[in-house]
C-alpha positions as CSV (number, residue, x, y, z in Angstrom):
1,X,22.3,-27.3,-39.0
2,X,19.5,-26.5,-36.7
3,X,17.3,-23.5,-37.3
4,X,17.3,-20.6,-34.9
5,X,14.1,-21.6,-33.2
6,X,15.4,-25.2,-32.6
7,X,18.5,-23.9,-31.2
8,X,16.5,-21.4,-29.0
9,X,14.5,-24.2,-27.8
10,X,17.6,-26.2,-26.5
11,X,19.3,-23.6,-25.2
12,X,16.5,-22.7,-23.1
13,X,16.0,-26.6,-22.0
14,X,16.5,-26.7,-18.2
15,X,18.0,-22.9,-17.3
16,X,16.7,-22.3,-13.8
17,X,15.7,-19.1,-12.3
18,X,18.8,-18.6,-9.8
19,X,18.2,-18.2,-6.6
20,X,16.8,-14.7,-4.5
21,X,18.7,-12.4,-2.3
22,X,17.5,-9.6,-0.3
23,X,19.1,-5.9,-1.1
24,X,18.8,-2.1,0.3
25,X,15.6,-0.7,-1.5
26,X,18.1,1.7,-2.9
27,X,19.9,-0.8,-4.9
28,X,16.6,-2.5,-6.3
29,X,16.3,-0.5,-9.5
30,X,15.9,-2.3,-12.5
31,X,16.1,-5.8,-10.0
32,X,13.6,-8.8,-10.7
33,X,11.6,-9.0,-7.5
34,X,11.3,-12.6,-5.6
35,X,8.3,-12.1,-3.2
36,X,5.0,-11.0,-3.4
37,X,4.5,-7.5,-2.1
38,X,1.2,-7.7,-0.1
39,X,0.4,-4.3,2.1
40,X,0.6,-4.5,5.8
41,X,-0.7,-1.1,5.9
42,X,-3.2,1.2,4.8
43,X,-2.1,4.4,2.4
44,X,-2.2,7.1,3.1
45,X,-2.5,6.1,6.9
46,X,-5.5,8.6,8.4
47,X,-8.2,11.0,6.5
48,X,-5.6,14.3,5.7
49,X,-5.3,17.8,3.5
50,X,-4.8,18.0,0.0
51,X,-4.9,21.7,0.5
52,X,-3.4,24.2,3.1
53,X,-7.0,25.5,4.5
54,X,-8.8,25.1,7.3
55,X,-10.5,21.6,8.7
56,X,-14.5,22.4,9.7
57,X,-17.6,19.8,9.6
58,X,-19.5,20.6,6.7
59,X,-23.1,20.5,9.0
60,X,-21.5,23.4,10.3
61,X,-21.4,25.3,6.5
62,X,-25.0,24.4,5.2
63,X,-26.4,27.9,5.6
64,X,-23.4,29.8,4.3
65,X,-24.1,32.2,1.6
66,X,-22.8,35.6,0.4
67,X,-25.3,37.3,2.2
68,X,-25.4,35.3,5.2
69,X,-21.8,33.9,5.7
70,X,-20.8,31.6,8.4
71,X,-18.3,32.5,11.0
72,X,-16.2,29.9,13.0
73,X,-13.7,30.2,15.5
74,X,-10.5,29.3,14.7
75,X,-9.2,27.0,17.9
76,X,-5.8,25.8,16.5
77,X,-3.1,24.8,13.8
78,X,-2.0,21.3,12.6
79,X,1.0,21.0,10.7
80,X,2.3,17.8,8.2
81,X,4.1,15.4,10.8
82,X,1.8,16.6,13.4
83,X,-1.8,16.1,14.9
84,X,-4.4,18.1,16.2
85,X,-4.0,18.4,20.2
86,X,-8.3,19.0,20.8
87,X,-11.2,17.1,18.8
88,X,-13.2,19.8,16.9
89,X,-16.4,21.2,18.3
90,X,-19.4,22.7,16.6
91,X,-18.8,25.5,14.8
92,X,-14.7,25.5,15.2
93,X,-12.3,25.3,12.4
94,X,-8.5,24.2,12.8
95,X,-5.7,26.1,10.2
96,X,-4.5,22.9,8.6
97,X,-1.7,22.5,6.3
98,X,-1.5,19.8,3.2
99,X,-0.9,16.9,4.3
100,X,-1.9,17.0,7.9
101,X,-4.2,14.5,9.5
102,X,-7.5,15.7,9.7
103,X,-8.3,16.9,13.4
104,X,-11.3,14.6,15.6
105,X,-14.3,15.9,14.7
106,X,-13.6,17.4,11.3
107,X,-14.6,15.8,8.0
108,X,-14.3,18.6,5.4
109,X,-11.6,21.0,4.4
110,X,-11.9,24.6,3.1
111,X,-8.8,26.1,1.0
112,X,-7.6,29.3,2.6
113,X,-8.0,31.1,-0.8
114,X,-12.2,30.5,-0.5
115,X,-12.2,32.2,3.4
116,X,-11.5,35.3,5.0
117,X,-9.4,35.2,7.9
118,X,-10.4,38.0,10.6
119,X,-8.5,37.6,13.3
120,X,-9.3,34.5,15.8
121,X,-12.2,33.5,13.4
122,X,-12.6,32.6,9.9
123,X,-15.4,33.7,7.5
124,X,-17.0,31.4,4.5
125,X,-19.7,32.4,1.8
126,X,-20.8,28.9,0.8
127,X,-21.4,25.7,2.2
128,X,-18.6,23.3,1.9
129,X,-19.4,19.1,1.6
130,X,-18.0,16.7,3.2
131,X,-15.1,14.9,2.3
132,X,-14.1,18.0,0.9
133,X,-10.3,18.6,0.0
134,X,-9.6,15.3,1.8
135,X,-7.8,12.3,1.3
136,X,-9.5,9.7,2.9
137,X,-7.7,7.0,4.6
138,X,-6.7,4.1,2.5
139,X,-7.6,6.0,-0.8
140,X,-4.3,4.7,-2.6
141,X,-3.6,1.3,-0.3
142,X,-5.4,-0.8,1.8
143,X,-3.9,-3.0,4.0
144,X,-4.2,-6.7,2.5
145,X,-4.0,-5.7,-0.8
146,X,-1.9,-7.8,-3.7
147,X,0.5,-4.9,-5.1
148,X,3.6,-6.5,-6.8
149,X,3.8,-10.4,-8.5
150,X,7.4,-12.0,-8.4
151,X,9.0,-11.1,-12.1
152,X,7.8,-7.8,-12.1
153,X,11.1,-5.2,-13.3
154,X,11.5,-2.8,-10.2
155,X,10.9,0.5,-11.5
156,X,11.2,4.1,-9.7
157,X,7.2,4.0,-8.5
158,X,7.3,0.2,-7.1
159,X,10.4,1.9,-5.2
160,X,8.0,4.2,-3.9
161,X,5.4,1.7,-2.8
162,X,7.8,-0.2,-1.0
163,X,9.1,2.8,0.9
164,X,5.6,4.0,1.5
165,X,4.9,0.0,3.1
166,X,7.9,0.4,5.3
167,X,10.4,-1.8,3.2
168,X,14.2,-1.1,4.0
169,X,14.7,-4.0,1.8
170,X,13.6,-6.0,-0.9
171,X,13.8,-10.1,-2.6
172,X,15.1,-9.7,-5.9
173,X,16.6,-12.9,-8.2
174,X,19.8,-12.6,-8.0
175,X,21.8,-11.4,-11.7
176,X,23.5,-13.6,-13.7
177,X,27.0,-13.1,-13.8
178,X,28.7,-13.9,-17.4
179,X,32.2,-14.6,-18.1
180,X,33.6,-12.9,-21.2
181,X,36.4,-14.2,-23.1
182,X,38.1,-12.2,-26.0
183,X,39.4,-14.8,-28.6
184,X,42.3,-14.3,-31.2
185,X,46.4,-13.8,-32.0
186,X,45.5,-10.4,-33.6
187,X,43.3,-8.3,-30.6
188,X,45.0,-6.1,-28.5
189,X,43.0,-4.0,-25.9
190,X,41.6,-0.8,-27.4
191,X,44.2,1.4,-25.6
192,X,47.3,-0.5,-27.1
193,X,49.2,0.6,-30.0
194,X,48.5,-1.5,-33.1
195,X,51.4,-4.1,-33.9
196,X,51.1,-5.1,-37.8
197,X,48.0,-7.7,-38.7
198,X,46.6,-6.4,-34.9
199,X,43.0,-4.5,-34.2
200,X,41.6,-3.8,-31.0
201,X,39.6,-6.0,-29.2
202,X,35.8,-4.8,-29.4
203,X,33.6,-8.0,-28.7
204,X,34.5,-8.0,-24.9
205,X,32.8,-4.4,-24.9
206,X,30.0,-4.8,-27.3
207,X,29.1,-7.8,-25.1
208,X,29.9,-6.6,-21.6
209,X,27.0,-4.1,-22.4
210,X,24.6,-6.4,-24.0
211,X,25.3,-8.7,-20.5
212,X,24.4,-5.6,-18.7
213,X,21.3,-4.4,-20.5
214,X,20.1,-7.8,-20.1
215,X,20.2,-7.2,-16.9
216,X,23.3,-9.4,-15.4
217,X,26.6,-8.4,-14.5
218,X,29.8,-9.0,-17.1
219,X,33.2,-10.3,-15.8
220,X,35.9,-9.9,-17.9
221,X,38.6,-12.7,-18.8
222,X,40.7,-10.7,-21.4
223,X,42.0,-12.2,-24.5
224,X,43.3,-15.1,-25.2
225,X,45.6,-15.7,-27.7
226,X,44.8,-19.1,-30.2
227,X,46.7,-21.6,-28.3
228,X,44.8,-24.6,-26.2
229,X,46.4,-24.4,-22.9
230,X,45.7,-20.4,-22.4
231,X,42.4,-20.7,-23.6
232,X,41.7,-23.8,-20.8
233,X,43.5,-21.3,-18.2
234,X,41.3,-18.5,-19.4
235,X,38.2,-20.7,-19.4
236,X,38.8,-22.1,-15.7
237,X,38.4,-18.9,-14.5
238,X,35.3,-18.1,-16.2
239,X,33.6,-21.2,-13.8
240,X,32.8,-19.1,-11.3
241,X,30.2,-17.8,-13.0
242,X,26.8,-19.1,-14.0
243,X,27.6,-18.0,-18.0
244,X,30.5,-18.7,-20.1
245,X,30.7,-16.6,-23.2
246,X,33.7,-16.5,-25.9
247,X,34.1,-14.8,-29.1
248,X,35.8,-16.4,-31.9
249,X,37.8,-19.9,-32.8
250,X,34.6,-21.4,-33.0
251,X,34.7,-22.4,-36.3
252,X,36.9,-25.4,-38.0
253,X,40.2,-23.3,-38.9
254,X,43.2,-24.6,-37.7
255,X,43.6,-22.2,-35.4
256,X,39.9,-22.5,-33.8
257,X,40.2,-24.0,-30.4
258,X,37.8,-23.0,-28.1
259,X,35.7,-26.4,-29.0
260,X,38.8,-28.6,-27.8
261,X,39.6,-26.2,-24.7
262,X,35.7,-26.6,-23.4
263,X,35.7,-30.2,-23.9
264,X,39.2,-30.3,-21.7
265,X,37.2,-28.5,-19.4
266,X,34.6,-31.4,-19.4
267,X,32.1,-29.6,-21.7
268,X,28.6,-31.2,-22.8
269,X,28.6,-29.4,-26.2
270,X,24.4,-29.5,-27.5
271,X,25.5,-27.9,-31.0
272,X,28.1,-26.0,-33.2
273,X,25.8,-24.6,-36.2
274,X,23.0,-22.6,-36.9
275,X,21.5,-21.8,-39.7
276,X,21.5,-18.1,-40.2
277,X,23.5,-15.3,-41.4
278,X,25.5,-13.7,-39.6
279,X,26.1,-16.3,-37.2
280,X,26.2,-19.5,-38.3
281,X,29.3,-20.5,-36.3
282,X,27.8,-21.1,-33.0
283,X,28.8,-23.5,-30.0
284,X,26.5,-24.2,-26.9
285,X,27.0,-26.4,-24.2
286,X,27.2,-27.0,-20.4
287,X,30.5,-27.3,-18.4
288,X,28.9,-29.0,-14.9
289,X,26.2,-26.6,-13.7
290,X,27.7,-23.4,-16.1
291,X,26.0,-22.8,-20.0
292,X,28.8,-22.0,-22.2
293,X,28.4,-20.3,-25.5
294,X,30.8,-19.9,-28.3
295,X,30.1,-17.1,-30.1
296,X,31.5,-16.1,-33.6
297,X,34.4,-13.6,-33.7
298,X,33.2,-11.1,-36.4
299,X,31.4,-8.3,-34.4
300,X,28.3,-8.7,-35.9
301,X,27.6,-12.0,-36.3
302,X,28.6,-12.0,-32.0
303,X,26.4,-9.3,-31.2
304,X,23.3,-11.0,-33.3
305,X,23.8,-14.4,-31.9
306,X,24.2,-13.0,-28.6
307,X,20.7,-11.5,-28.8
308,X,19.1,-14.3,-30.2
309,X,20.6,-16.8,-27.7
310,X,22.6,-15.6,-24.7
311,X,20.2,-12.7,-24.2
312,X,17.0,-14.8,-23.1
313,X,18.9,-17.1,-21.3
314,X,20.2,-14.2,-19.2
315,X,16.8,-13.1,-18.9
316,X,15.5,-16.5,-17.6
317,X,18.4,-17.0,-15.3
318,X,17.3,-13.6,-13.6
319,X,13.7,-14.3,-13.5
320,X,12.1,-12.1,-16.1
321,X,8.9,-12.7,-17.4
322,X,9.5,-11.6,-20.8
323,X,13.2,-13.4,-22.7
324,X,13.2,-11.6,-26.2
325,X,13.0,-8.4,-27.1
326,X,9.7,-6.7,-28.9
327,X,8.6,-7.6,-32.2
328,X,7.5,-5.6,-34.9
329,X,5.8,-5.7,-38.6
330,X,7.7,-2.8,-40.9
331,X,6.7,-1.7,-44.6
332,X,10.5,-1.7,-46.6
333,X,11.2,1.7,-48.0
334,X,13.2,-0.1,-49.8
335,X,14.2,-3.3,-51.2
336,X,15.8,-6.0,-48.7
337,X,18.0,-8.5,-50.1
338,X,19.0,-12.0,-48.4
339,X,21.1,-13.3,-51.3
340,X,22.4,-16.2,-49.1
341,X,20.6,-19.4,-48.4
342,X,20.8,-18.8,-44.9
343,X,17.9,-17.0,-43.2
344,X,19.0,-13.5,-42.6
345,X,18.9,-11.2,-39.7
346,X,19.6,-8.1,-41.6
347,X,20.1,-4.9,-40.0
348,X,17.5,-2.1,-40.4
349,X,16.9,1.3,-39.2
350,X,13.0,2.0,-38.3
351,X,10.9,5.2,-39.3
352,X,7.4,6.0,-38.1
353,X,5.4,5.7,-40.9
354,X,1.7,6.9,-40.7
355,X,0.2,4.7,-38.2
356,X,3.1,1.9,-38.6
357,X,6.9,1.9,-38.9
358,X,8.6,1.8,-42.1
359,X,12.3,-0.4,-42.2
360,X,15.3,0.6,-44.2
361,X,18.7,-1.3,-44.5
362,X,21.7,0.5,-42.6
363,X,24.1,0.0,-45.6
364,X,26.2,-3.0,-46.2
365,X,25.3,-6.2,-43.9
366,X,28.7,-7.9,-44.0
367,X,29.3,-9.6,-40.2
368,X,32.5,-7.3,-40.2
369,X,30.9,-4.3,-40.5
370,X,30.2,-3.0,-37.2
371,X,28.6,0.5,-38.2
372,X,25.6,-1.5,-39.2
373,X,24.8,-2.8,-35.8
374,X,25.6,1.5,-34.7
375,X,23.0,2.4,-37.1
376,X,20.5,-0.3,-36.2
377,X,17.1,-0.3,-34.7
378,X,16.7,-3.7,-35.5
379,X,16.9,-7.0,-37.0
380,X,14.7,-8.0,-40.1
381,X,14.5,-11.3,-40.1
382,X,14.7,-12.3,-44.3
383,X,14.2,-15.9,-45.0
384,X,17.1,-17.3,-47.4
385,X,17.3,-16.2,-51.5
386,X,14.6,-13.9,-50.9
387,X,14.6,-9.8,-52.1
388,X,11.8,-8.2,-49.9
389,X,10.1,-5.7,-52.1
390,X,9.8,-1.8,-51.8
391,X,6.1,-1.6,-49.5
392,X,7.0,-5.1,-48.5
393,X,6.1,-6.4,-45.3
394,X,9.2,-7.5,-43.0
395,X,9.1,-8.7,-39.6
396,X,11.5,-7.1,-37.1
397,X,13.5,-7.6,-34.1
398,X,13.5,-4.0,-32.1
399,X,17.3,-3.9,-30.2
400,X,16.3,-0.6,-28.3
401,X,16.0,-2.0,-24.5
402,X,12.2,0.3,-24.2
403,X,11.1,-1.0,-27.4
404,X,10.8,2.3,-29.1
405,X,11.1,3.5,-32.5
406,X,14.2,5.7,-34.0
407,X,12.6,8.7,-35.0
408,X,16.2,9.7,-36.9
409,X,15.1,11.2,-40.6
């Protein structure tokens, strides 16, 4: 059997970054951009207010006291989305609101709470600088500048900046689109009533939402029941996409035929086995330009194979810079077991713990038990026959999408 990281290694051998479309600004949250973002313009575009005040130049204020105040005349108002209509003369103020390009002439800004206003004129006590209250041009942007790499996640504030450059639209990588396939005589969909020997089908929607916090876009095949022709039907419609994934019949039972329906399919299978637990099961191969993986049926051992092989691969495919999740070193607060030969991947929930994080086990870690992957905050990752000691040191796989810590009691 290969280990995980050998596995990892070939099933990242040769996946591409697809290809780049351009979409509405609006629909670039959370998108993996494609271009460079270099500014054509400067930010903010002119010297304005950060106050509603009045614009002056500060020569004009350099004798100002209490005693002696300094009275200006008060020649006009400039409003956000407008500009001044006269350039300012000597010892003139214009009312300016925030926002508003400073008026010709001005270089300094007073806020209407420091003045008195009597009637066409206002009054200050004190001098006021220059530069005072204004945001000069180019104080956030200049035009030429280097702002966003391609791979960089589009969050709300590079949203912003784009807006603020004049982008209606964006490159992004295009998503991955994955094929799910249900495997198995005895699933029914979740709303069905249960036959006898049947239980609902789970997988497709525990991995339909790791595809999409992965950021790519599921497609659903349904289940297939364990016969060869309906799984090569099911299969063949799954081509369209750039990912195959199926749950279950993986294995060597006599019922397990998703091996012989890919290779009908003219499959290039790279492996069957892994060793870990849960998971071992595991089929990966290419049919023409599509990666196909097999997945084990029991919930967990699907979900924990799907994270440590179908989720970077996802992640490549739509450009990311970063393909597995965070890392982390946890103290046990309690023992760990991995009574199996097989490295583990054990399921832990995560406490902060003075300046670290402290890991406990979510209960029993059978690949059937689904709870544990509910209660999880991540995967410690136990080498085989080994019982990690209470203060032990574990290394952990985080499954939250930010990378932060449970802070559940």
């Amino acid at each position: 059997m290969l280990s995980v990281a050998e596995a990892l290694e070939r099933v990242l051998t040769g996946v591409p970054v697809l290809s780049a479309e351009s979409v509405p600004l609006g629909e670039a949250l959370g998108r993996v951009l494609a271009e460079s973002i270099v500014a054509g313009r400067e930010i903010p575009p002119w010297d304005n207010s950060s106050m509603d005040g009045y614009a002056l130049r500060a020569a004009d204020t350099r004798t100002a006291t209490e005693d002696h105040p300094v009275t200006l005349a008060v020649v006009g108002e400039v409003a956000a989305g407008r500009i001044a209509l006269h350039e300012l003369g000597p010892e003139q103020a214009y009312r300016i609101l925030t926002g508003a390009p400073l008026p010709a002439g001005s270089d300094a800004v007073v806020p209407q709470e420091e003045v008195q206003r009597d009637g066409g004129h206002v009054v200050l006590g004190r001098p006021v600088k220059r530069g005072a209250c204004v945001r000069p041009r180019g104080e956030d942007i200049h035009a030429g500048d280097r702002l966003l790499e391609p791979g960089v996640v589009l969050r709300p504030a590079a949203l912003g900046v784009l807006a603020a450059l004049g982008h209606a639209r964006v490159s992004v990588h295009r998503r991955p689109r994955v094929a799910i396939l249900s495997t198995g005589d005895e699933l029914v969909a979740p709303e069905a009533p249960l036959g006898p020997g049947q239980i609902p089908d789970s997988n497709t929607y525990t991995l339909s939402g790791l595809v999409l916090e992965a950021g790519a876009v599921p497609l659903s095949l349904g289940i297939a029941r364990d016969r060869r022709e309906e799984l090569v039907d099911r299969l063949r419609e799954g081509l369209e996409a750039d990912v195959l994934v199926s749950s279950a019949g993986v294995s060597v039972g006599d019922r397990d035929f998703v091996r012989e329906a890919v290779e009908t399919l003219g499959a290039r299978l790279d492996f069957w086995k892994v060793n870990m637990r849960p998971g071992k099961p595991l089929t990966f191969g290419r049919i023409g330009e599509r990666l196909f993986f097999g997945l084990p049926g029991n919930p967990v051992s699907s979900m924990v194979t799907f994270e440590l092989f179908v989720r970077p691969v996802l992640r490549r495919l739509g450009g990311h810079r970063t393909l597995g999740r965070p890392r982390v070193r946890a103290r046990a607060l309690e023992p760990i077991d991995n009574p199996g030969s097989r490295p583990g991947y054990l399921r832990v929930r995560l406490e902060p713990l003075g300046e670290g994080v402290g890991a406990r086990p979510t209960g029993e870690q059978g690949s059937g038990i689904l709870r544990s992957m509910l209660l999880a905050d991540g995967l410690a990752i136990i080498p085989g026959d080994t019982r990690i000691p209470r203060d032990g040191e574990v290394e952990v796989i985080l499954l939250m999408s930010d990378g932060s810590l449970s802070t559940r009691a």
